[in-house]
N, C-alpha and C positions, 0 to 999 in steps of 0.2 A: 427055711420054712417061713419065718417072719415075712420076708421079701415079699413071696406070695401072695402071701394075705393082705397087705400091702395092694399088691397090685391089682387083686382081683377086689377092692374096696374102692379104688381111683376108678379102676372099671364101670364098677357098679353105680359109684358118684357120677363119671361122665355120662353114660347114657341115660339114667333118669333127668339127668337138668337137661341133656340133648334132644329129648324128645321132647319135652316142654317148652324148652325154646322154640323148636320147629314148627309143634302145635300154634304158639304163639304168634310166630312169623306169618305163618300158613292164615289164619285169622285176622293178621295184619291187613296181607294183602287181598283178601276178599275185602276187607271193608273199603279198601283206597280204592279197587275196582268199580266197587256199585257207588262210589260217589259220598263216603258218609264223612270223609276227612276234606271235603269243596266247600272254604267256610266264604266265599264271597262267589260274586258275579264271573260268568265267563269273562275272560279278557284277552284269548284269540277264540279264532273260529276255527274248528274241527268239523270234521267229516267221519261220517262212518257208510258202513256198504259201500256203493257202488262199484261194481265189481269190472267191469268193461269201460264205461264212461266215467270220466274222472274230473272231478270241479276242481280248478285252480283256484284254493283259497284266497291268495293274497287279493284275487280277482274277482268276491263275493262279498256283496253288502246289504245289510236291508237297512231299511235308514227306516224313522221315528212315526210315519204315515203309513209303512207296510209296504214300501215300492222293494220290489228285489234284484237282482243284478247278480246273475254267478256266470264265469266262463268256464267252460270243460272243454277235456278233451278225450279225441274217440280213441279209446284204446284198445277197439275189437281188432285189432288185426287187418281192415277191408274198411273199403268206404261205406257207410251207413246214411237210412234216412230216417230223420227222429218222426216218430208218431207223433197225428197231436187227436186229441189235448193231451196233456201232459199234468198227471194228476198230483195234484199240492194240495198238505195241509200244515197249517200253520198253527198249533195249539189243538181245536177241535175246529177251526174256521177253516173253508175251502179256499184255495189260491187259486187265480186266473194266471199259469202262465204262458207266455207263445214260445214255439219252437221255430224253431230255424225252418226254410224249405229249400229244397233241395237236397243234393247230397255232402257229405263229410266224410272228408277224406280219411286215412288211417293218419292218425296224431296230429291231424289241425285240431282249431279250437271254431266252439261255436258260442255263443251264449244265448243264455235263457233269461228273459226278464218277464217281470208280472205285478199283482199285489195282492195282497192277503190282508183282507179290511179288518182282522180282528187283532192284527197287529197294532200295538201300543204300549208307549214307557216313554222313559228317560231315555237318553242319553247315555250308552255302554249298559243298561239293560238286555240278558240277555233272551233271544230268541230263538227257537228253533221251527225247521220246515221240515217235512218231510215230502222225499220227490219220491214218483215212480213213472221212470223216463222207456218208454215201448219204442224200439227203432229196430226198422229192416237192415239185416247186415247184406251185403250185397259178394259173393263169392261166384265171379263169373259171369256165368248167365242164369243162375239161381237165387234167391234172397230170402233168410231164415230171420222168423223174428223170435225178437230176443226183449227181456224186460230187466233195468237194472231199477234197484228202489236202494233208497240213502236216508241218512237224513246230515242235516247242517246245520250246526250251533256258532252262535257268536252273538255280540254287542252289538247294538242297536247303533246305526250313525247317527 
């Protein structure tokens, strides 16, 4: 009978601290998500969205005057033709940038460059853009448009 008691008290110990722990974890990792455990400057560049078109990071830079430079590649399945303009913004400032003409094959690469004048810092300051890239997918003798929007963070060259 003692045993029991016993076990049903280790029971009772493990799942109260086991929910609390989890509680705790669970809390953990919301705060490391939204960013509140980031105690310095970005120091690569990440990407988020872009769902079809996809930036080749090691191959994006914005350097210290707001010039930009990113390569992507078409990842729709079909060759594609990017719309332009091609809508950037840089903090709350407009970016100017040009699109490729012609068509893009499935998984070449094209790039986009431009400048976003409200761009400024230091040196590995970081910055982010945000694109919203409109291109004709081309399937055939039909062509569906399509719109992917992103954005890209990293350090200033």
């Amino acid at each position: 009978m003692k045993k029991r008691i016993r076990g049903q008290g280790a029971l009772e110990y493990l799942m109260t601290y086991g929910w609390a722990i989890l509680v705790v974890m669970a809390i953990g990792v919301a705060m490391w998500q939204i960013g509140v455990f980031n105690l310095g400057g970005i120091t690569t560049t990440t990407s988020t969205g872009f769902a079809r078109v996809k930036p080749l990071l090691p191959l994006t830079t914005m350097n210290r005057s707001g010039t930009f430079s990113s390569d992507f590649v078409n990842g729709a399945g079909a060759p594609i033709t990017i719309n332009a303009p091609i809508s950037a913004t840089s903090g709350e400032n407009p970016c100017t940038i040009t699109a490729p003409t012609g068509d893009v094959n499935n998984a070449e690469r094209f790039t986009l460059t431009g400048t976003c004048p409200g761009a400024s810092g230091s040196r590995g300051d970081p910055y982010e853009i945000k694109l919203t890239i409109s291109y004709n997918v081309s399937y055939g003798t039909s062509a569906v448009i399509h719109t992917d929007q992103g954005t890209i963070k990293g350090p200033l060259e």
